[in-house]
Phi, psi and omega in degrees: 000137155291127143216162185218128183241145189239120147219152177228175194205141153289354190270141178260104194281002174265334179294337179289317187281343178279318181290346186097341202259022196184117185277146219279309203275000160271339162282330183258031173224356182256285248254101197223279183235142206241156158209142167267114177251117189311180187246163195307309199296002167254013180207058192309319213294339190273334176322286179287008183263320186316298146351270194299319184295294210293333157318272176321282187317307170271328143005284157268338181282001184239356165079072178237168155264174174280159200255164248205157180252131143289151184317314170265325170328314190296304192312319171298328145028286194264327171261006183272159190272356173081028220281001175294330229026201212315330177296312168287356169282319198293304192276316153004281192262358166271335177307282189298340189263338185249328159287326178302172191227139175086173189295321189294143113299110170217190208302342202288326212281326189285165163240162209291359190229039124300281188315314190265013168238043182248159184213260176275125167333123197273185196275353150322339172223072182287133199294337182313317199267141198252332183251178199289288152354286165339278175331297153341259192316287191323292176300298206308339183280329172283326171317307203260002183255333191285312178311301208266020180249341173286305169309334176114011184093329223277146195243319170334279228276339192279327170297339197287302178337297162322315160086045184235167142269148180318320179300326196257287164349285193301326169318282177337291187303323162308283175005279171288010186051043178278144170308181178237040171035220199238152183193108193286000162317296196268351185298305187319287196309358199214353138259035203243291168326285167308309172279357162257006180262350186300000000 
């Protein structure tokens, strides 16, 4: 047979395997090519295009016209943490579009444990930065400080992570004046060095 499997998962499956809980010849015969997708609340910058794509779907899927946020609904929105990511952003706002009445979307439209787990604005949208660019560069910078302090500093796993290339990594990392962690390559190569000037 041909076949080609697409899976994903939330689980960090090489720690399942040092754990017992995930056969090893079964990760190297699935893991041909991998991408890492941050969970919604670290790519905050998406919220709002989401907001609006899923308005406009469901919308016509309820035969409305299109509809309009209110200012604080969008804000809670914009600050609850997903822990569903995108899928629970989804029914989120199909929830609000068939409960709503009139052109508005507003918080009554929401459900109530919306309101009550949201809290300070996250730091994705710190008020200092005014444009968009900004913003950007600030989470990609924390994304990538975040990869390579999970990874071990090792810039292979952190690009994998990152769902990058090495080559696109080390650029960033130049970008940002970021350390350049560790590549266990020139690592190899520099104790290769050393035991031939012994």
């Amino acid at each position: 047979m041909d076949v080609r499997i697409i899976s994903a998962t939330h689980q960090d499956l090489e720690a399942s395997i040092q754990e017992g809980r995930f056969r090893q010849d079964l990760y190297f015969r699935l893991n041909v090519v991998s991408f890492f997708l941050p969970p919604l609340r670290e790519h905050r910058e998406d919220i709002p295009l989401l907001i609006d794509h899923f308005i406009k779907k469901f919308s016509r899927q309820n035969n409305k016209p299109p509809l309009e946020v209110s200012k604080e609904a969008r804000e809670l929105l914009l600050r609850y943490p997903y822990p569903g990511n995108v899928r629970e952003l989804e029914n989120l706002v199909e929830r609000a579009v068939v409960l709503s009445r009139g052109h508005l979307i507003t918080s009554r439209d929401l459900p109530f444990h919306l309101k009550d787990s949201v809290g300070e604005p996250p730091d994705a949208f710190p008020p200092a930065l005014q444009t968009l660019p900004e913003q950007l560069e600030r989470l990609e910078r924390h994304l990538i400080e975040q990869a390579l302090k999970e990874m071990g500093g090792v810039q292979t796993r952190a690009a994998e992570k990152l769902g990058i290339s090495e080559r696109v990594l080390r650029y960033k990392l130049q970008k940002y004046s970021l350390p350049a962690g560790q590549d266990p390559i020139e690592n190899s190569n520099q104790g290769s060095k050393i035991r031939a000037d012994n």
